[in-house]
KOLSEBA-482121 format. One record per residue (C-alpha): residue number from 1; residue in three letters; z, y, x. Coordinates in Angstrom, 3 decimals, padded with zeros to 6 digits, m for minus. Layout:
<nodes>
<node><nr>NUM</nr><rest>ala</rest><w>Z</w><v>Y</v><u>X</u></node>
...
</nodes>
This chain:
<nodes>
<node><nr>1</nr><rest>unk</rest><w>039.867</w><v>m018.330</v><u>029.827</u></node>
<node><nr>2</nr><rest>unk</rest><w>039.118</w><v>m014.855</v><u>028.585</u></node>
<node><nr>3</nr><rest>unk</rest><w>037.631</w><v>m015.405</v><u>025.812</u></node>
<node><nr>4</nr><rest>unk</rest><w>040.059</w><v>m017.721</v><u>024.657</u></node>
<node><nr>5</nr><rest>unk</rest><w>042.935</w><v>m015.426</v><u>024.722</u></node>
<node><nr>6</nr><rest>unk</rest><w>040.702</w><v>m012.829</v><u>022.949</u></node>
<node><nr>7</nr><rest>unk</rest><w>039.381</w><v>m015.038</v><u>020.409</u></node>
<node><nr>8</nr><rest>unk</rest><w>043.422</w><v>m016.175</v><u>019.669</u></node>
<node><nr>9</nr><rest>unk</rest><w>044.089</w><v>m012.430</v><u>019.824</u></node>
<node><nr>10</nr><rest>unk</rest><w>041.133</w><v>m012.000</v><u>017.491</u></node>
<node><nr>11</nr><rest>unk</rest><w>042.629</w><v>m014.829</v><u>014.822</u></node>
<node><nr>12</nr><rest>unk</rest><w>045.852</w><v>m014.029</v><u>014.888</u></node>
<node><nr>13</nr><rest>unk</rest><w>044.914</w><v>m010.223</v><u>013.923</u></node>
<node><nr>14</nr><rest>unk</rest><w>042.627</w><v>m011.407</v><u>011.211</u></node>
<node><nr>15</nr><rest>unk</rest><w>045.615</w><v>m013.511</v><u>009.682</u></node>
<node><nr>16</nr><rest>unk</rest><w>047.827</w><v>m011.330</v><u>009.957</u></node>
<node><nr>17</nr><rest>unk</rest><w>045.041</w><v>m008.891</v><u>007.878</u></node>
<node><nr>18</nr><rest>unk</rest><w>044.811</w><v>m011.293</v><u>005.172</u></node>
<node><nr>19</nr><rest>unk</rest><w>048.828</w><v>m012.423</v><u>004.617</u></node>
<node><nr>20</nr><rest>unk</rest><w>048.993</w><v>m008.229</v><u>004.668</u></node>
<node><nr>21</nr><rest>unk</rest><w>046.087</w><v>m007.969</v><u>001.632</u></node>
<node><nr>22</nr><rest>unk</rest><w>047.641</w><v>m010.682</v><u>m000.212</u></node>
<node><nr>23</nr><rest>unk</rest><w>051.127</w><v>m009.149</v><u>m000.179</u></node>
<node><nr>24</nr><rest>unk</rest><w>049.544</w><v>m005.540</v><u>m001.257</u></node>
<node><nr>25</nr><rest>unk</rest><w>047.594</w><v>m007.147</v><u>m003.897</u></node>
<node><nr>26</nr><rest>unk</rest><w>050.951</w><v>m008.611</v><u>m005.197</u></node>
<node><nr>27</nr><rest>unk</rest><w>053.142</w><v>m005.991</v><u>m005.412</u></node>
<node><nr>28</nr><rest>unk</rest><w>050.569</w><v>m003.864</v><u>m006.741</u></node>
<node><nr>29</nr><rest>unk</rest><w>049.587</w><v>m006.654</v><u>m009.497</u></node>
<node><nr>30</nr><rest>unk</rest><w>051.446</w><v>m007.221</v><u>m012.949</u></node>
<node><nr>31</nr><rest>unk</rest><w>053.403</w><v>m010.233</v><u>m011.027</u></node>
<node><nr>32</nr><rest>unk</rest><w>054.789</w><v>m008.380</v><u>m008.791</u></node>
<node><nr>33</nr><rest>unk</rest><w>058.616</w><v>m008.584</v><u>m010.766</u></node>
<node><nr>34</nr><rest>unk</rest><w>057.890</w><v>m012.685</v><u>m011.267</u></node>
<node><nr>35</nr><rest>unk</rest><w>056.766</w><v>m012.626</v><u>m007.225</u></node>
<node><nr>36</nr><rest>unk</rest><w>059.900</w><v>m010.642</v><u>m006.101</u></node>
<node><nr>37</nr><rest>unk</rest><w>062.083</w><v>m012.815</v><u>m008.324</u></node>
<node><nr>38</nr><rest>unk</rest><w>060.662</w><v>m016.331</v><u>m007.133</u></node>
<node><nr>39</nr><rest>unk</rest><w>061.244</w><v>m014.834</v><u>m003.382</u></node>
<node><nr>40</nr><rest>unk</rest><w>064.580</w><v>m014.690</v><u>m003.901</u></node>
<node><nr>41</nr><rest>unk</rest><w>065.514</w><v>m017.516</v><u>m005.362</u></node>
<node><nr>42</nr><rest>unk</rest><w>063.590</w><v>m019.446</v><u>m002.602</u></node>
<node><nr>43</nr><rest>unk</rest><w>065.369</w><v>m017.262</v><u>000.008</u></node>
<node><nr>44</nr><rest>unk</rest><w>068.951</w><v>m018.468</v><u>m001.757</u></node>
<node><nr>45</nr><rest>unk</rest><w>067.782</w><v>m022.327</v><u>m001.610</u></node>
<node><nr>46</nr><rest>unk</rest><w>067.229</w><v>m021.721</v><u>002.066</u></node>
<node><nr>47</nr><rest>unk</rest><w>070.291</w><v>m020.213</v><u>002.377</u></node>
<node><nr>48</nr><rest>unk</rest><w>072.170</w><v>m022.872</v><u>000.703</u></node>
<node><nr>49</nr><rest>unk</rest><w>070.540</w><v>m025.593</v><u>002.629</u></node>
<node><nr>50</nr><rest>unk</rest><w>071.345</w><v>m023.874</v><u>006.216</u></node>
<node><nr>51</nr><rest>unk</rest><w>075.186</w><v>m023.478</v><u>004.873</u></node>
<node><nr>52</nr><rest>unk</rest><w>075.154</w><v>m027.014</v><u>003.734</u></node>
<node><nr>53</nr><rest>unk</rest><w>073.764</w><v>m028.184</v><u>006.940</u></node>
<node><nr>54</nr><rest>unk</rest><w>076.045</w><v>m025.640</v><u>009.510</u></node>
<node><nr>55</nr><rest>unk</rest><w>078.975</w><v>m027.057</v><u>007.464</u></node>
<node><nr>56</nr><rest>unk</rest><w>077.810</w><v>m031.015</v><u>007.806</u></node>
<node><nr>57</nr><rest>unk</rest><w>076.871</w><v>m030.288</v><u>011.978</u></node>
<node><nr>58</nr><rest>unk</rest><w>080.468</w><v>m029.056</v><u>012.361</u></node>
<node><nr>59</nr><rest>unk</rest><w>081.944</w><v>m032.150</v><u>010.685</u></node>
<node><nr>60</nr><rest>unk</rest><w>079.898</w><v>m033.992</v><u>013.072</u></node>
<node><nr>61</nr><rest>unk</rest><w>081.315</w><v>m031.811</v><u>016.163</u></node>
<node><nr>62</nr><rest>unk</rest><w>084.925</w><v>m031.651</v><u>014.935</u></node>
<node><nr>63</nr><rest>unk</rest><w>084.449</w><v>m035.952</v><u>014.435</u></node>
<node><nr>64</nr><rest>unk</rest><w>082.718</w><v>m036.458</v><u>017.850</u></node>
<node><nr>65</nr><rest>unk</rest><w>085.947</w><v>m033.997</v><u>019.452</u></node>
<node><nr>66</nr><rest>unk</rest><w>088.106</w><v>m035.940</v><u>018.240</u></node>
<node><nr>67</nr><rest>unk</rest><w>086.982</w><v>m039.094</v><u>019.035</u></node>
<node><nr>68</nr><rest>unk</rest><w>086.247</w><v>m038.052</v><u>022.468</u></node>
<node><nr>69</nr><rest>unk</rest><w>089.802</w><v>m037.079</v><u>022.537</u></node>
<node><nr>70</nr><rest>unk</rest><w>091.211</w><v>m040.509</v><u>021.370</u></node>
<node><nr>71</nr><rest>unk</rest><w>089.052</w><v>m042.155</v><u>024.240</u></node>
<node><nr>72</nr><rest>unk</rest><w>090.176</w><v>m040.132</v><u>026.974</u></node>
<node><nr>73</nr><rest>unk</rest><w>093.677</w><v>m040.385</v><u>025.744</u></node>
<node><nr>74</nr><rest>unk</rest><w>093.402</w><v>m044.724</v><u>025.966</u></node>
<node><nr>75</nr><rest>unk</rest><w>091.341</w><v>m043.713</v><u>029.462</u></node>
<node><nr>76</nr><rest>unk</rest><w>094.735</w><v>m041.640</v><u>031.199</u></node>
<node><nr>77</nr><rest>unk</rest><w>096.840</w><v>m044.918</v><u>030.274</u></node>
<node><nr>78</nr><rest>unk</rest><w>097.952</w><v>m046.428</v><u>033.682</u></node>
<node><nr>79</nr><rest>unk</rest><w>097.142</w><v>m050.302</v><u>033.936</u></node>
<node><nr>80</nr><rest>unk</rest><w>100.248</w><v>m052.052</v><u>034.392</u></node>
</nodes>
């Protein structure tokens, strides 16, 4: 079980290496402006599609409210 953790220990540090080399060499290449700008824009589509989808889940919550409101309004009704 040891050497399991360690070798996961051992991968993860390697990766971690690598995605660290590749974002030096980068920023230190002639595409570093081009890199920086494509990083953002991706960042603002992300951010667009979590605003668009927070704003659709609370139409979903505020909907489901107020139906559950509607139900246990018909519910209180006394049977004559």
């Amino acid at each position: 079980m040891s050497d399991n953790n360690n070798s996961k220990i051992l991968m993860a540090f390697l990766a971690g290496a690598a995605v660290g080399a590749a974002i030096g060499y980068f920023l230190n290449s002639d595409k570093k402006d081009e890199l920086m700008e494509d990083l953002k824009d991706g960042a603002s589509k992300v951010k667009q599609g979590l605003d668009d989808t927070i704003g659709k889940a609370k139409d979903i919550v505020d909907a489901f409210k107020a139906g559950a409101k509607e139900v246990e309004a018909e519910e209180i009704k006394p049977n004559a």
